[in-house]
C-alpha positions in Angstrom: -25.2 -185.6 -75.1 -25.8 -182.5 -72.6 -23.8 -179.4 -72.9 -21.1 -178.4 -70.2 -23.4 -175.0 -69.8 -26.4 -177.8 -69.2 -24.0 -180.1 -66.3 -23.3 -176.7 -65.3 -26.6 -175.5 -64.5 -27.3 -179.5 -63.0 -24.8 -179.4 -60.9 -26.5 -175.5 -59.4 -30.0 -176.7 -59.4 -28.7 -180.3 -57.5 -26.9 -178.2 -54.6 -30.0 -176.1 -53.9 -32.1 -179.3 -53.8 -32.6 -181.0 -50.7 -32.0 -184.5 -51.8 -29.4 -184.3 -54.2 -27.6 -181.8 -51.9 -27.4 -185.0 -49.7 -26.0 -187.2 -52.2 -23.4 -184.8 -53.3 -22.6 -184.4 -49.5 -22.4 -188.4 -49.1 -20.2 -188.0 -52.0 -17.7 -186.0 -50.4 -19.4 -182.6 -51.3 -18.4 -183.3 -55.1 -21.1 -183.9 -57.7 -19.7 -186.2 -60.5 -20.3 -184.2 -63.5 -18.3 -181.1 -61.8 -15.3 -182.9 -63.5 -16.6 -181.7 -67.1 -17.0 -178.5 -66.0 -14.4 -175.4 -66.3 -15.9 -173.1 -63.9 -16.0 -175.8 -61.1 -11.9 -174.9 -60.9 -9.7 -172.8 -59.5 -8.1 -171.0 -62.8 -4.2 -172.9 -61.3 -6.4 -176.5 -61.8 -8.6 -175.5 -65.0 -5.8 -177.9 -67.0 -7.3 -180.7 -65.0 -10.5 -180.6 -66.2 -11.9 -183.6 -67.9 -13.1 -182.7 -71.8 -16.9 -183.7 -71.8 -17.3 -186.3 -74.6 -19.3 -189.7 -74.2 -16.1 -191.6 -74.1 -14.7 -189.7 -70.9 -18.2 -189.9 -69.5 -17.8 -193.9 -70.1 -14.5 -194.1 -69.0 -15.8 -192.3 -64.9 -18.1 -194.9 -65.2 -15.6 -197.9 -66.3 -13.2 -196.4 -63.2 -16.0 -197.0 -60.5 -18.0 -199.6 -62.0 -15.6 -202.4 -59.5 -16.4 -200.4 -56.3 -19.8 -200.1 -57.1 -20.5 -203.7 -57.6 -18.4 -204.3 -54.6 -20.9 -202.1 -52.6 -24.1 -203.7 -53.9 -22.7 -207.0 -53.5 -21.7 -206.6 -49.8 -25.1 -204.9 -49.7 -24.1 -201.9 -48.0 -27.3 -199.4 -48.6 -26.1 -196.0 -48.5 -22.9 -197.0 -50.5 -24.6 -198.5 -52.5 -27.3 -196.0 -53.1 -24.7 -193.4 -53.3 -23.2 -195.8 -56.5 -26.3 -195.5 -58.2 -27.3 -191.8 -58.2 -23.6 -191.5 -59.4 -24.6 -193.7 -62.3 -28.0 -191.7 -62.6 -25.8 -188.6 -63.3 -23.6 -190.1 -65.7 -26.7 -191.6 -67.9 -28.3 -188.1 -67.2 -25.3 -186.1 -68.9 -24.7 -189.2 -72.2 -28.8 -188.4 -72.1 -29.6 -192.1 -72.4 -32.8 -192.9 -72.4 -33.2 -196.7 -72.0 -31.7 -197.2 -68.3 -34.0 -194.5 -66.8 -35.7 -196.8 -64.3 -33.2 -196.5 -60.8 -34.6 -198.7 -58.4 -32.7 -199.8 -55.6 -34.3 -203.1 -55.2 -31.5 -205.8 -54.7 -29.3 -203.0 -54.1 -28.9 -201.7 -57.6 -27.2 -204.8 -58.6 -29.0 -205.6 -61.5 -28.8 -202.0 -62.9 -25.7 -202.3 -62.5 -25.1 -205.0 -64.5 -27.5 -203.4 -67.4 -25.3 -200.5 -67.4 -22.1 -202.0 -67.3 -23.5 -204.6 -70.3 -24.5 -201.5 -72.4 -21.7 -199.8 -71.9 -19.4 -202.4 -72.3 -17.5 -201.3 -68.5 -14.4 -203.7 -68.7 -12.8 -204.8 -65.7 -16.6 -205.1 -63.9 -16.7 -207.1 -61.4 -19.5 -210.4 -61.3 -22.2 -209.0 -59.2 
């Protein structure tokens, strides 16, 4: 699993790249591994920071897994896309290296379901 000095330093180089700077501003201007990391807060919120072990990591993913299907499912593209490269982060950070293939063919549907059955994501909706 990757460091919270290695999501750090993700989370830098993604905000000077083009295209990840565009996801991240789809996503609200917040990257999804910026939970993990200290420095990301204000010192008054630093007690809200998420401890980065795999099982916090797979619990982000369990909490979003129903709205991503959701957007897949009503096959709404950028939402949907925006799901994924959430996912893509996540996977990135646990450094798994069997779901590295993102595709968005059928709207990331599939993958979605590959992750959620490897993961064991309760609660996930049928795609």
């Amino acid at each position: 699993m990757k460091t919270v000095a290695e999501l750090k330093a993700k989370v830098e180089s993604d905000a000077k790249d083009p295209i990840e700077r565009t996801m991240i501003a789809l996503c609200s201007n917040f990257h999804p591994l910026m939970i993990f990391v200290p420095d990301f807060y204000k010192e008054e919120y630093k007690k809200d920071v998420v401890e980065l072990t795999q099982k916090n990591i797979i619990i982000e993913m369990e909490r979003y897994i129903d709205f991503a299907f959701e957007k897949t499912k009503n096959e709404r593209g950028i939402s949907a896309n925006r799901s994924i490269w959430k996912y893509k982060q996540w996977l990135w950070a646990l450094e798994d290296t069997e779901i590295t293939d993102f595709d968005f063919e059928d709207y990331g549907t599939s993958l979605l379901t590959r992750i959620a059955n490897k993961y064991n994501l309760k609660g996930a909706a049928e795609p």
